[in-house]
N, C-alpha and C positions, 0 to 999 in steps of 0.2 A: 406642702408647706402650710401651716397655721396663718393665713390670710389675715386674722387680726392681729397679732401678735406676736409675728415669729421670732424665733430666738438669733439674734444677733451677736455675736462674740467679738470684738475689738480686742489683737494684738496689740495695742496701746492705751497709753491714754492720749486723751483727746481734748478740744479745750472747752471747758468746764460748761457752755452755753452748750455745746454739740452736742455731750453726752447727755445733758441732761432734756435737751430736746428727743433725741433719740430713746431717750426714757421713759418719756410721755408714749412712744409710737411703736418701739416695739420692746419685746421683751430682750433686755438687756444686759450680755456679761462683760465686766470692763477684766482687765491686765493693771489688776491695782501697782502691783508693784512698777508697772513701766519699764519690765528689763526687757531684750528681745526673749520670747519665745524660743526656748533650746526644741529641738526636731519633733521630740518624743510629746510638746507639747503644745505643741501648735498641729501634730499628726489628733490627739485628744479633742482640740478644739476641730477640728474640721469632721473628726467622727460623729459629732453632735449636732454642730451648728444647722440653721438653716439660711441663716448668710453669716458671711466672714468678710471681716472689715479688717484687712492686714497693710502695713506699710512696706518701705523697702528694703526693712532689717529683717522680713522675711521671705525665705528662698517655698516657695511653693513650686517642685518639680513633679512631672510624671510619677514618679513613685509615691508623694504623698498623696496626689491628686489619686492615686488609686486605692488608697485607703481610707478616700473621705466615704462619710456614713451617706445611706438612701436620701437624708434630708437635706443633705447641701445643693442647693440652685443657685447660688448665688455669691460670687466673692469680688465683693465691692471696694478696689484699693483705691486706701486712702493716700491718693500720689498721682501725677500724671504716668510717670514711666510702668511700664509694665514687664521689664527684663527680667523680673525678677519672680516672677509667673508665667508656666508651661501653659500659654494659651491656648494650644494647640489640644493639649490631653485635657483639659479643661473642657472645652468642645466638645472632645469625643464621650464625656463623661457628661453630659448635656448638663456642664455647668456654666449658667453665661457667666462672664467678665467684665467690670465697668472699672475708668479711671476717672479721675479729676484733670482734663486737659483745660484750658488758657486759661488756668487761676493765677498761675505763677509768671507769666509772660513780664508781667513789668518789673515786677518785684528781682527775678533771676539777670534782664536785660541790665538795672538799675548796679545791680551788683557786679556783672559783668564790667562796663562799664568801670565802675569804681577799680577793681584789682586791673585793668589795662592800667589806669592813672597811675595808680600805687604802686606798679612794679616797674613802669616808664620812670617815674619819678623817684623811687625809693622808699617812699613812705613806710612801708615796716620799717626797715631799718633804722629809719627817722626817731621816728617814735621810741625804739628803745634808749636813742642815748643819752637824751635827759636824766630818766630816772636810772641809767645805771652810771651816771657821773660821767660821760663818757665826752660833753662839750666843754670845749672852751674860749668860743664866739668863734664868732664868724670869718672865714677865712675865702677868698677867690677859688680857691680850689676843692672847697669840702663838699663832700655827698651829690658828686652834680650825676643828674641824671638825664634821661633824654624827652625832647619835647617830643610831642605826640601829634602836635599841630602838621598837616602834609603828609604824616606816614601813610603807609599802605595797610589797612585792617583786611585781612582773610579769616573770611566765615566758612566754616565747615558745618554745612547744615543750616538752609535761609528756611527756617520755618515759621512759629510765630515768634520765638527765643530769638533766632536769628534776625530774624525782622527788626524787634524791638531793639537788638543791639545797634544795628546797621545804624536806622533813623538816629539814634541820641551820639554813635560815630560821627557823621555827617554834619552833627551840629559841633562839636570837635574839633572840625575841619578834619579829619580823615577820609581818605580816600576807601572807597566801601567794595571790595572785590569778594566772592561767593564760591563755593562750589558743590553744587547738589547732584542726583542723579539725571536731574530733567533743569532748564529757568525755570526760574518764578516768571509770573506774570511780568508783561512788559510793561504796565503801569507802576508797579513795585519797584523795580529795575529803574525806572525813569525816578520815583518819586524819592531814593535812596540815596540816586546815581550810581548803582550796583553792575560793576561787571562781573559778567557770567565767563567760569572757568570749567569745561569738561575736562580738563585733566585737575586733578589734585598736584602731583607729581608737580606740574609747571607752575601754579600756584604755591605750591610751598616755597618754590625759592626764589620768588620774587615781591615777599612780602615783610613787611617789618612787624609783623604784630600777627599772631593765629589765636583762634578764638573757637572754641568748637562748640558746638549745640545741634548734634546727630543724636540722634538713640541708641542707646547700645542695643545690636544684636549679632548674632555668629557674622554678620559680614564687615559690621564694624569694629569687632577685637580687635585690639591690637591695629588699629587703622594708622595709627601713629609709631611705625615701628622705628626699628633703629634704621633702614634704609631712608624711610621718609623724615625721618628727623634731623638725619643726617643730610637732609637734600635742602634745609632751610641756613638762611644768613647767619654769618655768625653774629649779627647784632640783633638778630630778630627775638622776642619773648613770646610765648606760648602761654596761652590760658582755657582753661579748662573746668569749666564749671557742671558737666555735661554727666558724664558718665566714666572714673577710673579706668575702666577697663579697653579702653579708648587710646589709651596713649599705654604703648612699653613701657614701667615707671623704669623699669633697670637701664635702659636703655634712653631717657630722658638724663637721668642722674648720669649714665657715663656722659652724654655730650654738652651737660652742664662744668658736668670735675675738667672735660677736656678742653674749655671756651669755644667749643662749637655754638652752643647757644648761647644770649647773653642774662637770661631770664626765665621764669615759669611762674607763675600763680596756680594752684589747684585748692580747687573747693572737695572735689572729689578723690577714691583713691583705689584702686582695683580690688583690697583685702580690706577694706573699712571694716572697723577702726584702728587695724592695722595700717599702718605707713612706713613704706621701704623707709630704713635706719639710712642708706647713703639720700634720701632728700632730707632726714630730717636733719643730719654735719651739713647737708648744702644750706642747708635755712638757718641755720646759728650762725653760717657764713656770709648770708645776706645775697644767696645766689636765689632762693626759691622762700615766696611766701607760701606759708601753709593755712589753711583756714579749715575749721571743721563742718565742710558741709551744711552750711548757714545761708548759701545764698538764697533758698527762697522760704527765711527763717523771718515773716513777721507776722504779728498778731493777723492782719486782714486775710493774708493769703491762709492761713491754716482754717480761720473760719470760714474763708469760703470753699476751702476741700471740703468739708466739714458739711455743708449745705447743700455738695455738690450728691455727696456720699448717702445723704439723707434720700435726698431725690431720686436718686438712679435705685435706693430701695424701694422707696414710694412705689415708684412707678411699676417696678418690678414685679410687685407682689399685689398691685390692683390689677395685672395680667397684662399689662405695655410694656413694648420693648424700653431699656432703658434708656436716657440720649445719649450717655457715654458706656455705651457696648462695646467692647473692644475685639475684634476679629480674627486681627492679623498684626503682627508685630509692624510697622515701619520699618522703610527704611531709611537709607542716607536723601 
């Protein structure tokens, strides 16, 4: 690797302080156009590059990983999640791994947060019927939704997403119940007031509200199948800011069409930006809002991947390990 100057290639763009920091530091190919990278060229950029700064509109598996050129050391995603990168064949092709982890934690908890309210409440649906002439004052019985104050919130996945949720819950007045592979700390737990669930299974159906923030990997597919979806209240709403591939969408959608559930929010989607056609008649029906993968869409959080991205090259290429090396996938 060219130690002064290596050649850096961004699948994206980036925001406009970052690139052109990164301009100054090393030698820099941007993705003017900003569309994702189709296979055949993002396989081109990894033949050349000697880091690769890729987001999560790109699938880096085994196979391309074995087509990268002698110079790649380094593929430094710009993202916390890493699902979407063969870590493993990575390694074995002695190319380290780095993410952007606790950029997003407030920013995603914030958001979270908000689509619990807006789907307790109705709020999408609010919203349209203003502007499409659809009020005609106020009425005892119009658009009532449900208070959120007392419910029970279950978290799938207390990590720092999870955490951030919990705390700004709590002040809510929601009840804060969890379920991980191991507790969290028992000052967390106390300072949340978080009960710890080792089954999932018994936590699904005793919760008015599920909230997920796991990582997606082969053991969390499909974690929300139609068994376990089926095992929740029929009043309960699910939200899902986390990972598509996390929740069954067909399976979601049936137990919406059938009033098994009462509600969903998703920011995410398993085919992004593909979205199963029965959520999107459930969302013109006012059963599921949809969002496009915005939650942790603000100026601060992108510039700080952005600095994080810079760093973990910095470091990399003055011969230190970097601080966000990434190893091993997580799990639940």
């Amino acid at each position: 690797m060219n130690r002064a100057k290596p050649l850096v290639i961004l699948t994206r763009r980036l925001p406009e302080g970052i690139e052109a920091r990164m301009g100054e530091l090393f030698t820099l190919q941007c993705n003017a156009a900003d569309t994702p990278f189709t296979e055949a060229e993002l396989a081109e950029a990894m033949a050349k590059a000697e880091v690769l700064v890729p987001t999560i509109t790109d699938r880096i598996d085994a196979a391309l990983i074995a087509k990268a050129g002698p110079g790649l050391k380094l593929i430094a995603n710009f993202g916390n999640g890493t699902d979407h990168i063969d870590v493993s064949a990575a390694m074995k092709r002695g190319i380290t791994v780095t993410n952007t982890p606790g950029v997003l934690t407030e920013d995603m908890a914030d958001f979270t947060m908000a689509l619990i309210v807006a789907v307790s409440r109705r709020l999408v649906e609010g919203a349209r019927v203003i502007p499409q002439g659809q009020w005609h004052g106020w009425s005892p019985g119009w658009m009532l939704g449900r208070r959120i104050h007392g419910k029970s919130l279950g978290i799938i996945g207390m990590g720092r997403i999870g955490l951030g949720v919990a705390r700004r819950a709590r002040a809510f007045g929601l009840q804060v119940h969890y379920h991980n592979r191991r507790p969290t700390a028992r000052r967390i737990e106390e300072e949340v007031g978080a009960t710890y669930w080792d089954s999932l299974d018994r936590m699904l159906a005793r919760m008015d509200i599920i909230s997920i923030h796991c990582p997606h990997t082969p053991s969390t597919f499909h974690l929300l199948s139609a068994r376990r979806l089926k095992l929740m209240k029929p009043d309960a709403i699910l939200v899902n800011t986390a990972r598509g591939e996390i929740v069954d969408g067909d399976s979601l959608a049936e137990c919406l069409e059938e009033g098994l559930l009462a509600g969903a929010a998703l920011d995410v989607y398993e085919h992004e930006p593909a979205v199963n056609p029965r959520l999107l008649r459930l969302a013109e029906a006012g059963k599921v809002a949809l969002l496009p993968h915005m939650a942790s869409s603000t100026v601060e959080s992108r510039n700080e991947m952005g600095e994080k991205v810079i760093i973990n090259i910095k470091t990399f290429i003055d011969g230190h390990t970097p601080p966000d090396r990434v190893l091993t996938l997580p799990g639940l």
